[in-house]
N, C-alpha and C positions, 0 to 999 in steps of 0.2 A: 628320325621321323618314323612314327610307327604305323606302318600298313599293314588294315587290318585282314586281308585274305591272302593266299597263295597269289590267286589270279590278278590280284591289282600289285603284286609283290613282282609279278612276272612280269606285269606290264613298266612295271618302274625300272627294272633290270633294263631292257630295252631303250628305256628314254634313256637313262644314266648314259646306256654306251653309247646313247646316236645312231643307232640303225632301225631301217625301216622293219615292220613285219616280215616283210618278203622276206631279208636275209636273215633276221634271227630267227624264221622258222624253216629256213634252209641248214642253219647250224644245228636243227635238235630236230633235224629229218624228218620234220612236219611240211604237211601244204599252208599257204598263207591263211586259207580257209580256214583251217581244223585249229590253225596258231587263233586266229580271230576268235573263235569258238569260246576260247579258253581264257582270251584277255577280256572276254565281255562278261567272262563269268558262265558262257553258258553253258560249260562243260567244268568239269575239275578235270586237271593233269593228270595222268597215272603217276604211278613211282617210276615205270620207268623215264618217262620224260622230265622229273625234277631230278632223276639221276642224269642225264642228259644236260640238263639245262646249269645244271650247278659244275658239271665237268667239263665242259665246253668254253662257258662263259666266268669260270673261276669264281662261282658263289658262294659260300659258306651253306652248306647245307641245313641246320640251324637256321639259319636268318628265314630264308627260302622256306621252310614248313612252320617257323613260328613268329618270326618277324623280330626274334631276338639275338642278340649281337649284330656284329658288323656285316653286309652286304657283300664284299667280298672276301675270299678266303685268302687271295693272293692280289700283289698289285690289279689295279684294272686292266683289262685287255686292249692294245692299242690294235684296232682292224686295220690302221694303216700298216704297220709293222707287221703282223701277223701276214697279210697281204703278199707286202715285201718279201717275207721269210720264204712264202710259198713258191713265188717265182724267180726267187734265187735258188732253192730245193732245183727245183728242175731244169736247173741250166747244166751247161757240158762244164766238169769239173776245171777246167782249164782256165773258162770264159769265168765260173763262179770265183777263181782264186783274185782273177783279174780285177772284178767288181767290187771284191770285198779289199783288194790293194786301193782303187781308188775309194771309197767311199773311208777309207785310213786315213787316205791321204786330205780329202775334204774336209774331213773331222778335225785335223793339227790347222788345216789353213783358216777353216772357220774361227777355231782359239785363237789362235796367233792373232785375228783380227778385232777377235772383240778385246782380246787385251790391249791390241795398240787404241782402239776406239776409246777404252776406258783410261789410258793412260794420259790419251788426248784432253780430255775430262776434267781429269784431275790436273793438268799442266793449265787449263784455261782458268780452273776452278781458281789456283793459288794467284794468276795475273788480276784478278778481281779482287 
């Protein structure tokens, strides 16, 4: 899809991810206002804020100044995950090893179960 400004470029960056103004203009150290500003067009971005916006939100810088190649540089960002990361970052090392033992352990039981699910499946599939 080729978008023809920065500004409407920026604003698509944001729809893509699903977050509101307020916090993509919390990620690139803007007021929601001054973000506004610049998705309506009625300002242009400096460089430093498409430096900002492309390292932040992983954009291909390229795309972002010409609207050519691909939109991101690296997979997309997940804000759930991201989120996650953040507030396991600042837990007491002990409780963090703990969290990340269970959420291992979540991980095998959730497999283990969509394999029996699917095996289920396929055992119903061949009775038919």
């Amino acid at each position: 899809m080729a978008v023809s400004s920065i500004c409407a470029r920026i604003k698509l960056i944001r729809q893509t991810l699903g977050i509101s103004q307020n916090d993509f203009s919390d990620g690139i150290f803007l007021t929601q206002s001054s973000y506004s500003k610049i998705e309506r067009g009625a300002v242009e971005p400096n460089k430093r804020t498409l430096e900002i916006i492309s390292t932040t939100y992983h954009i291909s810088k390229d795309w972002l100044i010409s609207g050519e190649g691909e939109m991101f540089s690296a997979p997309a960002p997940d804000p759930e995950l991201d989120q996650l990361m953040k507030i396991i970052k600042e837990l007491d090392p002990l409780f963090k090893e703990y969290i990340i033992q269970q959420i291992k352990l979540f991980a095998k039981l959730h497999k283990s179960n969509k394999e029996t699910v699917k095996a289920q499946q396929t055992a119903q599939k061949k009775k038919t």
